[in-house]
NUNUDREN-88891 format. One record per residue (C-alpha): residue number from 1; residue in one letter; z, y, x. Coordinates in steps of 0.02 Angstrom, whole numbers. Layout:
+-----+--------+--------+--------+--------+
: num : residu :     c3 :     c2 :     c1 :
+-----+--------+--------+--------+--------+
: NUM :      A :      Z :      Y :      X :
...
+-----+--------+--------+--------+--------+
***
This chain:
+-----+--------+--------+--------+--------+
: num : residu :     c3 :     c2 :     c1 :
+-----+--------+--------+--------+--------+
:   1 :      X :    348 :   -116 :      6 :
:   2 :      X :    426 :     23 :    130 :
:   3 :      X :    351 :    185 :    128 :
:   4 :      X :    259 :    215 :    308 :
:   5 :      X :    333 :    376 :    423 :
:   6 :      X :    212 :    469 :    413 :
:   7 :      X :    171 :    454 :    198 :
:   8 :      X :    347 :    485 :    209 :
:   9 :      X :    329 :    642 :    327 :
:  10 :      X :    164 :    719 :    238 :
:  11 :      X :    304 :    689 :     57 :
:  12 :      X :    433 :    796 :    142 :
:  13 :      X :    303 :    935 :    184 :
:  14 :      X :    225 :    957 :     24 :
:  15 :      X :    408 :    965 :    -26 :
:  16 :      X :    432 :   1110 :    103 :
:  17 :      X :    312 :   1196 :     47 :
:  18 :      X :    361 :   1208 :   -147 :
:  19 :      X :    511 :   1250 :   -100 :
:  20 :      X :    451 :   1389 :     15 :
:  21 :      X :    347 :   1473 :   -111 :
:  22 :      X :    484 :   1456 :   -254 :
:  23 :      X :    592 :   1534 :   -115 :
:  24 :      X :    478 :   1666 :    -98 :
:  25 :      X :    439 :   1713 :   -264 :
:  26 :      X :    620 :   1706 :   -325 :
:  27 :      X :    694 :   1795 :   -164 :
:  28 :      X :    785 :   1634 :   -125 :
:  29 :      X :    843 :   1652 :     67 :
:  30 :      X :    921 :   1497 :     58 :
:  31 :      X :    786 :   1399 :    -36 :
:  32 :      X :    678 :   1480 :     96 :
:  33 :      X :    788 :   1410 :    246 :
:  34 :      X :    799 :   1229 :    173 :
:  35 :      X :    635 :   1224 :    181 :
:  36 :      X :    608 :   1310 :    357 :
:  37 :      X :    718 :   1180 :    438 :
:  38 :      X :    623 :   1031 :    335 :
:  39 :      X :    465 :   1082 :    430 :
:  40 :      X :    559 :   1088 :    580 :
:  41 :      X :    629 :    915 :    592 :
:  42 :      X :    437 :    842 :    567 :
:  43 :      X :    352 :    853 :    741 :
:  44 :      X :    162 :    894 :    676 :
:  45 :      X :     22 :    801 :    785 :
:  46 :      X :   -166 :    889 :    816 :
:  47 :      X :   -295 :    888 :    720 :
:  48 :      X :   -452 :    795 :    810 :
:  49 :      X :   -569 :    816 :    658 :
:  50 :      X :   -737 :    954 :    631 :
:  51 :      X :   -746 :   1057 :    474 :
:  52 :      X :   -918 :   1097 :    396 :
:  53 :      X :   -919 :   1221 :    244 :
:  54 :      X :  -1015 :   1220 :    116 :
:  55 :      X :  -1064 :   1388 :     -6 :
:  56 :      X :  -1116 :   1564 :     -7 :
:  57 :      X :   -945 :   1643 :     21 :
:  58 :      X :   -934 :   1784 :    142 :
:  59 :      X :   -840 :   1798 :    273 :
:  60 :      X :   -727 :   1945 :    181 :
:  61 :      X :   -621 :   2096 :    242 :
:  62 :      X :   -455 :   2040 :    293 :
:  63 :      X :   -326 :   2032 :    200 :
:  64 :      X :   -114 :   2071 :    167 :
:  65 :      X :    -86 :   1966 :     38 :
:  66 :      X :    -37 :   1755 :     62 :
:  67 :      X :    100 :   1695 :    119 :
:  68 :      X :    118 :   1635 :    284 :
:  69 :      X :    217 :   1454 :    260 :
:  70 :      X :    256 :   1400 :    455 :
:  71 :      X :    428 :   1389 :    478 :
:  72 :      X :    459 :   1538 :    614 :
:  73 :      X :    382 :   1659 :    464 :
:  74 :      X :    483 :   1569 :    329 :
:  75 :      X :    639 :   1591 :    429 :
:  76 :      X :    579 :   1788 :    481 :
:  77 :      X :    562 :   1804 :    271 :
:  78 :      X :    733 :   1724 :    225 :
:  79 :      X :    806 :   1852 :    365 :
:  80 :      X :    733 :   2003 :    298 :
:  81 :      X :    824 :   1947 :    113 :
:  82 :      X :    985 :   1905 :    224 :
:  83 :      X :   1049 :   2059 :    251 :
:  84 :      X :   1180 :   2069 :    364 :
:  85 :      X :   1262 :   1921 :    280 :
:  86 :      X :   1351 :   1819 :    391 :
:  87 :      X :   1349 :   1657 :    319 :
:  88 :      X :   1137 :   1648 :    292 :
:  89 :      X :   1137 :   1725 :    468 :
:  90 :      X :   1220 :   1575 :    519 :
:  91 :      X :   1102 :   1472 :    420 :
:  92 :      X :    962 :   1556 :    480 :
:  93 :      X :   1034 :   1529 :    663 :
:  94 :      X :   1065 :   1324 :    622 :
:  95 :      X :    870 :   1299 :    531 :
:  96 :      X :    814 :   1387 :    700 :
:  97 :      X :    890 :   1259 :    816 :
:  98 :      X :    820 :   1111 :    702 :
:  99 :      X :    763 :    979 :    833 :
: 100 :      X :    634 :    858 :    739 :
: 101 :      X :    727 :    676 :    738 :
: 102 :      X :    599 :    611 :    887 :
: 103 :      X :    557 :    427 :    803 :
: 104 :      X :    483 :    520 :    669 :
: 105 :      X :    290 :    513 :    661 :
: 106 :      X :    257 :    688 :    586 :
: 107 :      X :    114 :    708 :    485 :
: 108 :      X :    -78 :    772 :    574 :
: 109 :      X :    -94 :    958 :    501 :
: 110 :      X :   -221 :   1075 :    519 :
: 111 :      X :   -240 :   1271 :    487 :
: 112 :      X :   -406 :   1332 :    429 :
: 113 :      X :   -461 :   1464 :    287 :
: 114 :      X :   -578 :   1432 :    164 :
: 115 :      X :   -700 :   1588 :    109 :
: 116 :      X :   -712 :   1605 :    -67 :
: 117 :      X :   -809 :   1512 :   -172 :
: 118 :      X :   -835 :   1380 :    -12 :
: 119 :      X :   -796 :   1205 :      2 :
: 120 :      X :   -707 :   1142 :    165 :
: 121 :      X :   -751 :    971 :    204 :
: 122 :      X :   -691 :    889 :    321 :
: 123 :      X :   -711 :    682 :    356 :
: 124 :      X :   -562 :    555 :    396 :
: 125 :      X :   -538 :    379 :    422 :
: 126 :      X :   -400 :    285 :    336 :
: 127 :      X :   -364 :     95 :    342 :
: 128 :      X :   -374 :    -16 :    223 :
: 129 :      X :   -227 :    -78 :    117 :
: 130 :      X :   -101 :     59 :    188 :
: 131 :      X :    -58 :    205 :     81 :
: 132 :      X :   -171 :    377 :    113 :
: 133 :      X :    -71 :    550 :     93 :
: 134 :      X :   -162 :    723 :     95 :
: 135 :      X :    -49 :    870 :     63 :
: 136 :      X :   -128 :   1044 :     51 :
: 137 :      X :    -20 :   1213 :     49 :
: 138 :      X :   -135 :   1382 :     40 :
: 139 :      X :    -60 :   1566 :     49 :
: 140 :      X :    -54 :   1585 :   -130 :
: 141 :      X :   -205 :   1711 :   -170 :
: 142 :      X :   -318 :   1590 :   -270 :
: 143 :      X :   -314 :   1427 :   -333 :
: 144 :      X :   -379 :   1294 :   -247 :
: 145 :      X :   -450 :   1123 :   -274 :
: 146 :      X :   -443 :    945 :   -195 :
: 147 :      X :   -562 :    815 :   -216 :
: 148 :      X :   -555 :    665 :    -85 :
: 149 :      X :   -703 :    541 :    -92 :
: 150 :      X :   -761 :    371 :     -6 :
: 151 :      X :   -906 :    330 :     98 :
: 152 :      X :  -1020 :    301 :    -73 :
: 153 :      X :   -984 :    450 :   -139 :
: 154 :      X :   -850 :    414 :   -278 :
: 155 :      X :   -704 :    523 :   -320 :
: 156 :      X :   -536 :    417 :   -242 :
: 157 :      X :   -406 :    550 :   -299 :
: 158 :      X :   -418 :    750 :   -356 :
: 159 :      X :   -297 :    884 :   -368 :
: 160 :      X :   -378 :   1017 :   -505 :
: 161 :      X :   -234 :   1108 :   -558 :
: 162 :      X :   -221 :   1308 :   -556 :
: 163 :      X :   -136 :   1320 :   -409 :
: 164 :      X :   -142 :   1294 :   -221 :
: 165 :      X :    -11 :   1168 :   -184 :
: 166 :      X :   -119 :   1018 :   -187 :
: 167 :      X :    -71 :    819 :   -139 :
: 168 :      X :   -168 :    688 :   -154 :
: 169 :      X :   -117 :    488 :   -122 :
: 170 :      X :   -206 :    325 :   -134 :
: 171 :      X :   -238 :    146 :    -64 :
: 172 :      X :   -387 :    150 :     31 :
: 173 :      X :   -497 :    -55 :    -22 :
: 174 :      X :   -561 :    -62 :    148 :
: 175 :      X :   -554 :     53 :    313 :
: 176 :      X :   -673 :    186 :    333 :
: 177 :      X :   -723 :    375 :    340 :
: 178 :      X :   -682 :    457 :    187 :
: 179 :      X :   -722 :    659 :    148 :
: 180 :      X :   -577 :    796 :     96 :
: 181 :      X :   -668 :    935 :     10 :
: 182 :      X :   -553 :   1076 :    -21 :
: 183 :      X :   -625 :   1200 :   -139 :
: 184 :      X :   -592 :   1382 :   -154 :
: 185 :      X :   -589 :   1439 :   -354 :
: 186 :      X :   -539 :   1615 :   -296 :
: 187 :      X :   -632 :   1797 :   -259 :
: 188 :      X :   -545 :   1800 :    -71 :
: 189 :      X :   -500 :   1683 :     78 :
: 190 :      X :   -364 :   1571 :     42 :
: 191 :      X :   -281 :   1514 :    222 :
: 192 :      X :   -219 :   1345 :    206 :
: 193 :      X :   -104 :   1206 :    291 :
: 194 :      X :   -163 :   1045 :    267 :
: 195 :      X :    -52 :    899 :    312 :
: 196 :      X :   -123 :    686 :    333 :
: 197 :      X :    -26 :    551 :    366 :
+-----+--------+--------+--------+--------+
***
Protein backbone atom coordinates (compact mmCIF):
# COMPACT_ATOMS: atom_id res chain seq x y z
CA UNK A 1 0.00 0.00 0.00
CA UNK A 2 1.34 3.65 -1.12
CA UNK A 3 2.11 5.95 1.49
CA UNK A 4 -0.58 9.02 1.32
CA UNK A 5 1.03 12.84 0.56
CA UNK A 6 0.52 14.12 3.30
CA UNK A 7 1.94 10.88 5.90
CA UNK A 8 4.55 11.31 3.48
CA UNK A 9 4.85 15.21 4.01
CA UNK A 10 4.35 15.18 8.02
CA UNK A 11 7.72 12.05 7.48
CA UNK A 12 9.77 14.65 5.71
CA UNK A 13 9.12 17.32 8.48
CA UNK A 14 9.91 15.42 11.41
CA UNK A 15 12.96 14.66 9.28
CA UNK A 16 13.58 18.51 8.98
CA UNK A 17 13.45 19.03 12.09
CA UNK A 18 16.19 16.39 13.40
CA UNK A 19 18.20 17.51 11.10
CA UNK A 20 17.76 21.15 12.11
CA UNK A 21 18.54 20.64 15.68
CA UNK A 22 21.62 18.25 14.92
CA UNK A 23 22.54 21.22 12.64
CA UNK A 24 22.28 23.42 15.37
CA UNK A 25 23.91 21.75 18.02
CA UNK A 26 26.90 20.63 15.88
CA UNK A 27 27.26 24.10 14.01
CA UNK A 28 26.34 22.30 10.82
CA UNK A 29 25.40 25.24 8.21
CA UNK A 30 24.84 22.86 5.72
CA UNK A 31 22.89 20.26 7.77
CA UNK A 32 21.01 23.37 8.79
CA UNK A 33 20.23 24.44 5.03
CA UNK A 34 19.11 20.84 3.95
CA UNK A 35 16.79 21.04 6.24
CA UNK A 36 15.60 24.77 5.66
CA UNK A 37 14.87 24.01 2.05
CA UNK A 38 12.98 20.52 3.12
CA UNK A 39 10.46 22.74 4.99
CA UNK A 40 10.29 24.87 2.16
CA UNK A 41 9.23 22.55 -0.57
CA UNK A 42 6.10 21.33 1.84
CA UNK A 43 3.33 24.03 1.47
CA UNK A 44 1.88 23.85 5.30
CA UNK A 45 -2.10 24.23 5.43
CA UNK A 46 -3.98 26.07 8.70
CA UNK A 47 -4.78 24.80 11.54
CA UNK A 48 -8.81 24.93 12.13
CA UNK A 49 -8.63 23.16 15.55
CA UNK A 50 -9.12 24.86 19.57
CA UNK A 51 -6.56 24.09 22.20
CA UNK A 52 -7.64 23.70 25.89
CA UNK A 53 -4.80 23.28 28.53
CA UNK A 54 -4.82 21.53 31.22
CA UNK A 55 -2.42 22.21 34.68
CA UNK A 56 -1.19 24.71 37.07
CA UNK A 57 1.69 26.06 34.98
CA UNK A 58 2.17 29.74 34.91
CA UNK A 59 2.30 31.72 32.34
CA UNK A 60 6.34 32.39 32.93
CA UNK A 61 8.81 35.27 32.14
CA UNK A 62 9.93 35.06 28.67
CA UNK A 63 12.49 33.51 27.61
CA UNK A 64 16.10 33.40 25.17
CA UNK A 65 16.62 30.06 25.08
CA UNK A 66 14.73 27.39 22.20
CA UNK A 67 15.34 27.24 19.05
CA UNK A 68 13.29 28.73 16.61
CA UNK A 69 12.89 25.77 13.72
CA UNK A 70 10.89 27.74 10.73
CA UNK A 71 12.85 27.76 7.86
CA UNK A 72 13.53 31.76 7.41
CA UNK A 73 15.32 31.40 11.14
CA UNK A 74 17.05 28.12 10.16
CA UNK A 75 18.37 29.70 7.06
CA UNK A 76 19.22 33.27 9.23
CA UNK A 77 21.25 30.53 11.72
CA UNK A 78 23.13 28.59 8.91
CA UNK A 79 24.12 32.31 7.61
CA UNK A 80 25.46 33.55 10.73
CA UNK A 81 27.92 30.05 10.73
CA UNK A 82 28.51 30.89 6.86
CA UNK A 83 30.80 33.38 7.05
CA UNK A 84 31.53 35.01 4.08
CA UNK A 85 31.85 31.66 2.36
CA UNK A 86 30.83 31.73 -1.00
CA UNK A 87 29.77 28.44 -1.72
CA UNK A 88 27.07 28.11 1.59
CA UNK A 89 26.16 31.69 0.54
CA UNK A 90 25.12 30.24 -2.56
CA UNK A 91 23.40 27.49 -0.77
CA UNK A 92 21.84 29.66 1.47
CA UNK A 93 20.69 31.81 -1.66
CA UNK A 94 19.28 28.32 -3.58
CA UNK A 95 17.28 26.86 -0.02
CA UNK A 96 15.81 30.54 -0.07
CA UNK A 97 14.27 30.32 -3.51
CA UNK A 98 12.84 26.69 -2.71
CA UNK A 99 9.33 26.75 -4.36
CA UNK A 100 7.20 23.82 -2.63
CA UNK A 101 6.47 21.17 -5.65
CA UNK A 102 2.57 22.50 -5.84
CA UNK A 103 0.82 18.75 -6.06
CA UNK A 104 2.17 18.21 -2.79
CA UNK A 105 -0.41 18.17 0.07
CA UNK A 106 1.79 19.62 2.91
CA UNK A 107 1.09 18.57 6.21
CA UNK A 108 -1.68 20.91 8.73
CA UNK A 109 0.87 22.50 11.40
CA UNK A 110 0.27 24.51 14.16
CA UNK A 111 2.48 26.83 16.55
CA UNK A 112 1.49 27.02 20.14
CA UNK A 113 3.60 26.89 23.55
CA UNK A 114 2.90 24.81 26.22
CA UNK A 115 3.50 26.31 29.99
CA UNK A 116 5.29 24.07 32.07
CA UNK A 117 4.02 21.36 33.70
CA UNK A 118 0.63 21.79 31.30
CA UNK A 119 -0.92 19.50 28.98
CA UNK A 120 -2.01 20.85 25.47
CA UNK A 121 -4.87 19.05 24.18
CA UNK A 122 -6.13 19.52 21.38
CA UNK A 123 -9.01 17.12 19.45
CA UNK A 124 -8.79 15.78 15.69
CA UNK A 125 -10.65 13.64 13.46
CA UNK A 126 -8.96 10.98 11.42
CA UNK A 127 -10.63 8.37 9.09
CA UNK A 128 -10.77 5.12 9.42
CA UNK A 129 -8.42 2.62 7.74
CA UNK A 130 -5.93 5.43 6.42
CA UNK A 131 -2.70 5.92 8.18
CA UNK A 132 -2.65 8.90 11.09
CA UNK A 133 0.78 10.95 11.39
CA UNK A 134 1.44 13.49 14.29
CA UNK A 135 4.87 15.01 14.29
CA UNK A 136 5.84 17.35 17.15
CA UNK A 137 9.16 19.60 17.13
CA UNK A 138 9.54 21.94 20.45
CA UNK A 139 12.48 24.58 20.93
CA UNK A 140 14.56 22.30 22.80
CA UNK A 141 14.31 23.64 26.57
CA UNK A 142 12.45 20.61 28.14
CA UNK A 143 11.35 17.43 27.20
CA UNK A 144 8.16 16.85 26.11
CA UNK A 145 5.61 14.11 25.86
CA UNK A 146 2.96 12.74 23.35
CA UNK A 147 0.15 10.73 24.14
CA UNK A 148 -2.69 10.46 21.35
CA UNK A 149 -5.98 8.77 22.47
CA UNK A 150 -9.49 7.65 20.93
CA UNK A 151 -12.91 8.68 21.66
CA UNK A 152 -13.05 5.94 24.78
CA UNK A 153 -10.29 7.06 26.28
CA UNK A 154 -7.49 4.47 25.34
CA UNK A 155 -3.93 5.26 24.59
CA UNK A 156 -3.59 4.74 20.38
CA UNK A 157 0.18 5.68 20.24
CA UNK A 158 2.77 7.68 22.81
CA UNK A 159 5.99 9.30 22.35
CA UNK A 160 7.72 9.28 26.14
CA UNK A 161 11.17 9.68 25.36
CA UNK A 162 13.52 12.51 26.97
CA UNK A 163 13.33 14.69 24.36
CA UNK A 164 11.10 17.00 22.35
CA UNK A 165 11.12 15.64 18.90
CA UNK A 166 8.04 13.59 19.14
CA UNK A 167 6.04 11.43 16.15
CA UNK A 168 3.44 9.46 16.54
CA UNK A 169 1.62 7.06 13.65
CA UNK A 170 -1.23 4.69 13.58
CA UNK A 171 -4.31 3.21 11.73
CA UNK A 172 -7.24 4.73 13.02
CA UNK A 173 -10.42 1.20 13.30
CA UNK A 174 -13.05 3.59 12.51
CA UNK A 175 -13.34 7.53 11.81
CA UNK A 176 -13.69 9.79 14.57
CA UNK A 177 -12.37 12.59 16.96
CA UNK A 178 -9.39 11.53 18.64
CA UNK A 179 -7.33 13.85 21.45
CA UNK A 180 -3.36 14.90 21.09
CA UNK A 181 -2.20 15.72 24.54
CA UNK A 182 1.19 17.14 24.44
CA UNK A 183 2.75 17.27 27.81
CA UNK A 184 5.34 19.59 29.13
CA UNK A 185 7.98 17.55 31.59
CA UNK A 186 10.01 20.80 31.89
CA UNK A 187 10.38 23.97 34.55
CA UNK A 188 9.70 26.59 31.42
CA UNK A 189 7.55 27.03 28.22
CA UNK A 190 8.52 24.83 25.54
CA UNK A 191 7.21 26.51 22.00
CA UNK A 192 6.36 23.84 19.71
CA UNK A 193 5.54 23.00 15.89
CA UNK A 194 3.23 20.47 15.54
CA UNK A 195 2.67 18.94 12.12
CA UNK A 196 -0.82 16.31 11.02
CA UNK A 197 -1.32 14.81 8.02
Amino acid sequence: KTQSASVSAVETLELADRLAVYGIKQGDPVAIIQAAKMKKSLPPRAFDGKKAAEGKGAAGADKSSGYDLSADALLARADGLAAGNATLAGLIKDARATKSRGATRGPVLHSDAVQAGNTDIYNVSFRGGEQAIIAVSGDGDTDLDLYVKDENGNTVCSDTDYTDQMACSWTPAWTGPFQIRIQNRGRVYNRYTMAIN
